[in-house]
Structures are given as C-alpha cells and as structure tokens.
C-alpha positions as CSV (number, residue, x, y, z in Angstrom):
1,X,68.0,87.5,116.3
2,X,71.6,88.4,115.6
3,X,72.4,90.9,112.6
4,X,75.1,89.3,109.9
5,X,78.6,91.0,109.5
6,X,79.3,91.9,105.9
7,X,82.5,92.7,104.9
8,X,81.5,96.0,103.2
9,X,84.3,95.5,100.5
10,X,83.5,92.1,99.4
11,X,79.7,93.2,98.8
12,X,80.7,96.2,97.1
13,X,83.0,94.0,94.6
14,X,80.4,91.8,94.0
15,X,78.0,94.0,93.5
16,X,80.3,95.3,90.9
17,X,80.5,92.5,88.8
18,X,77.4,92.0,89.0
19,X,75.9,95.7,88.0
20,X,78.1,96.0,85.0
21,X,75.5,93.3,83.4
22,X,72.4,94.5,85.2
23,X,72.9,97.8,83.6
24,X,73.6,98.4,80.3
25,X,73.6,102.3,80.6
26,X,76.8,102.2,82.7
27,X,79.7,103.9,80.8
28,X,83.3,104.8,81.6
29,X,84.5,107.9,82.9
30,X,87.3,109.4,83.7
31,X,87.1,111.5,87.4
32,X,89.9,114.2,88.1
33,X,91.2,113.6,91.9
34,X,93.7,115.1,94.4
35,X,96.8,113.6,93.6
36,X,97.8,110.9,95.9
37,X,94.9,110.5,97.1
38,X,92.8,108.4,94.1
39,X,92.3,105.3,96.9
40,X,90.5,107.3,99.5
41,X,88.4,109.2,96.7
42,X,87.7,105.6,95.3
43,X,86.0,104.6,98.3
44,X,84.5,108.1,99.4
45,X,82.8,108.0,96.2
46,X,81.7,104.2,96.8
47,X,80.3,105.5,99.8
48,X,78.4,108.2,98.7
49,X,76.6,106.5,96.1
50,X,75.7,103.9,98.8
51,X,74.2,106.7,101.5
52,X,72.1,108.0,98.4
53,X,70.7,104.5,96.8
54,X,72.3,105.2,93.6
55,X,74.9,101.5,93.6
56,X,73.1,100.5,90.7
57,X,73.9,103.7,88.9
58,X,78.2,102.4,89.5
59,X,79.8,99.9,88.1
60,X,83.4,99.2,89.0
61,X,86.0,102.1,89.7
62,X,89.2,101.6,88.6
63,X,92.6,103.2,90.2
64,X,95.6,102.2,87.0
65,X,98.4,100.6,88.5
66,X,102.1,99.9,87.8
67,X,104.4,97.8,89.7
68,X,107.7,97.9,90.0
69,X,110.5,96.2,91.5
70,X,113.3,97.5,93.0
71,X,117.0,96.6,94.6
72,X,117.3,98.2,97.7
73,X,121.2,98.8,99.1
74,X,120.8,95.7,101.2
75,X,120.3,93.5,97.6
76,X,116.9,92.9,98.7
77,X,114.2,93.1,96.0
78,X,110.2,94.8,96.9
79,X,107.8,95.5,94.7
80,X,106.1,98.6,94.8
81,X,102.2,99.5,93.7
82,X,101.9,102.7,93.0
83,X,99.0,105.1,90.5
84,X,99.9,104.7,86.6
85,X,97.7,108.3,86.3
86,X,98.3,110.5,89.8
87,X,94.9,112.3,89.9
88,X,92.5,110.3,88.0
89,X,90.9,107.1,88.2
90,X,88.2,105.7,85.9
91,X,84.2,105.5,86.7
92,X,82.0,103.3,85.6
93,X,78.7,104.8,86.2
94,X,75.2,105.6,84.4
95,X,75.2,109.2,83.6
96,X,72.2,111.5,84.8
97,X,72.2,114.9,87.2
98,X,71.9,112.3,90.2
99,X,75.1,110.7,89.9
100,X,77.2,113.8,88.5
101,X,76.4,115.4,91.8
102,X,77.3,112.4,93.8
103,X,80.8,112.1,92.3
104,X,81.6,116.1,92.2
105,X,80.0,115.6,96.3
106,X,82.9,113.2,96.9
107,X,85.8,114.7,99.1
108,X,88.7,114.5,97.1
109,X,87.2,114.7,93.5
110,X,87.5,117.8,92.0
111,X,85.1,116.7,89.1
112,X,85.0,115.0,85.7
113,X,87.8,115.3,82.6
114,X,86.8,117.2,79.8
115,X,83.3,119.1,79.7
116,X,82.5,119.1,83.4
117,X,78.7,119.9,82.4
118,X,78.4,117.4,79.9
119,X,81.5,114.4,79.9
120,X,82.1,112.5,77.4
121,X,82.1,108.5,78.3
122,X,85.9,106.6,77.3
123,X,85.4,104.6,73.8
124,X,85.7,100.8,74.7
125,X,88.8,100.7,73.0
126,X,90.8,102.8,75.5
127,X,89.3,101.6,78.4
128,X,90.7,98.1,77.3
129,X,93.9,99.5,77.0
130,X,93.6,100.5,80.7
131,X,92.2,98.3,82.2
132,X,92.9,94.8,80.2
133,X,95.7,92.5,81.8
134,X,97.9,92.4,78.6
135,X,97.8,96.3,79.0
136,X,99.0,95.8,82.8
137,X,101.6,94.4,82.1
138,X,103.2,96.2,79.8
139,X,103.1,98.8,82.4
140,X,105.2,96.3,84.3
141,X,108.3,98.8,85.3
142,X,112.6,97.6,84.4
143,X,114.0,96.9,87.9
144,X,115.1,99.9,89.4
145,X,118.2,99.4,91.6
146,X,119.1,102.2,94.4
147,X,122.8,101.1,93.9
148,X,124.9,102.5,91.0
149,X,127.8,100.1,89.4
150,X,130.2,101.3,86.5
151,X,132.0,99.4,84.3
152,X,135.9,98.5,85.7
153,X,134.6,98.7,89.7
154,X,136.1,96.4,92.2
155,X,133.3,93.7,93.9
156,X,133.3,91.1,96.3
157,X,130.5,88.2,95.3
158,X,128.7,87.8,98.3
159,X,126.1,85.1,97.7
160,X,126.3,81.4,95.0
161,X,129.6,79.5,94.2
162,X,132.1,82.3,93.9
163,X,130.6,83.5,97.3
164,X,133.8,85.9,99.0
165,X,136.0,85.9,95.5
166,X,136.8,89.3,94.5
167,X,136.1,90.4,90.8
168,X,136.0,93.6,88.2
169,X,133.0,94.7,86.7
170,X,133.2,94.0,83.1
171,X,129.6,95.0,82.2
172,X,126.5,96.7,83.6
173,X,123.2,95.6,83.0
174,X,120.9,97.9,84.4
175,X,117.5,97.0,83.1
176,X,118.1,93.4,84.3
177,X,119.9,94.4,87.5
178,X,122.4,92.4,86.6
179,X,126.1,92.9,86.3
180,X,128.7,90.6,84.1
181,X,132.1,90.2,86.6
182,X,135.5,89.3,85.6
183,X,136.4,86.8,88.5
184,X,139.7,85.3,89.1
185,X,139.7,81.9,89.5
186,X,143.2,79.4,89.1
187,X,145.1,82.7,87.9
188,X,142.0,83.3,84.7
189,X,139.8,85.2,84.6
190,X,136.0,84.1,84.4
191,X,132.9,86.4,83.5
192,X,130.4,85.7,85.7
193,X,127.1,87.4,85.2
194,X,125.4,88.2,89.0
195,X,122.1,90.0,90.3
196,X,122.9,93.4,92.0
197,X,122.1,92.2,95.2
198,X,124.8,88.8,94.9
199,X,127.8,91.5,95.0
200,X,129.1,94.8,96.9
201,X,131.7,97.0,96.2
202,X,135.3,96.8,98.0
C-alpha cells in the first residue's frame, strides 16, 4: 500500500473551518510575538498543538493585514502585504492549562496580552473589526509613491496620447498618485491629469 500526500496547509485550513463549529468553547485571543516574525510563530504554534493532540482545542489564527500599493521610480506599481499589528496575532483556541502551555511553548511567542495567568478572551465585537472584510479594507493603504513632484516642475509625459510632450506641473495629487499637467498643445495650454508613473521629470 502507498501512504497519501497531504498538503499539511490545506488540512490544517480545513480543519479550521471546521473546529470553530465543532467547538463552541473556542474564544479569541490575542498572543504577544517577536516582531517580524508573527508568520513563523503562526505556524510553530500550529505545529505544536498538532505534536500534542490538542487541534481541536484551535480554531483559526489570524496574522491582520494591510496592503498597500506603491510607485516605484520606474512608474511601476506592487502591492505590498505586510502585519497591520507587528507582534501580535490573534488565537482562536479553548482556554485550559493544556493549551496555555502549548502557545507560551511556541518559539517566537513570548505569551498572551493582558493577564498572562489568566487572559481575557476579545469581545466578538472587536474581533469583527479585525478580522471582518469591510474592516480589511478600510485598512487598505493611499498609494505611496517613492517619487516626490511639486507644484510648477518641468515633465516629459512618457506613456498615452501626449506621449514625449513636455508639460508643468500645475497640481499634485498625492493620495491618488496622480498629478494634473499644464501641457502645450497648438500654442495653449491643456491640463492633463496623469498617474505618477505616465511622466518623469526633465
């Protein structure tokens, strides 16, 4: 007979989804962890609990998240994930001596917010705020641009129909990463409003 490969993360996230109904003890937490390092804390901890047979006593674990997008000096846009929270993440678990010494066990926990003896579990209410998509994205970050452009700067438009025309910033627009440029055209001049990344400066 030949053993089954299981992807270890998809049984876990199922196994998730499917605790958080089994067991109605499990309550959110929120776990204090090296900064930087909440992913590989995440899993540790996921790990752990499997080694001792305590899954059942975890629910999901859940690292807050913001992405942003930025401009690079090329014009290019990337978004970025990173923590919303550096050091903590949230833990959904059933409560008992067993599984606070499994998560203060875990490399790169330090140990629970609050009373470490006795933690107090998040009221539903905040942990919606957290964790519900509405709440994600209003985390969504502006655009953030790595290139500067002030008001009455020379640019050449480098990309759409007044692609190599040269212009004058009239106005910045940094939260849309967008500039509004005075361009010449048949002796008048034209605003034209353009993405950071369609112009450069001469």
């Amino acid at each position: 007979m030949t053993e089954e490969t299981v992807d270890p993360t998809e049984s876990v996230e199922s196994a998730e989804i499917s605790k958080a109904s089994v067991n109605s003890n499990l309550k959110w937490y929120v776990v204090h962890t090296y900064s930087g390092y909440e992913e590989r804390a995440k899993q540790g901890l996921i790990e752990l609990a499997k080694n001792e047979g305590c899954e059942e006593a975890f629910g999901e674990i859940f690292i807050p998240q913001t992405v942003s997008e930025s401009v690079t000096k090329s014009g290019k846009k990337k978004s970025v994930s990173r923590t919303s929270f550096p050091g903590y993440m949230l833990v959904q678990m059933d409560l008992n001596d067993m599984t606070m010494h499994i998560v203060k066990s875990t490399p790169k926990i330090t140990g629970f917010v609050g009373n470490s003896k006795k933690p107090r579990p998040l009221p539903d209410h905040e942990v919606l705020q957290i964790t519900s998509v509405e709440a994600r994205e209003q985390q969504q970050e502006v655009v953030v641009s790595e290139v500067e452009f002030t008001k009455g700067e020379s640019v050449k438009v480098m990309e759409g129909p007044f692609s190599n025309f040269d212009g004058i910033i009239d106005e910045v627009k940094p939260d849309k990463a967008k500039v509004r440029v005075l361009v010449s055209i048949f002796g008048r001049e034209t605003p034209v409003e353009l993405e950071y990344g369609q112009v450069e400066k001469i």
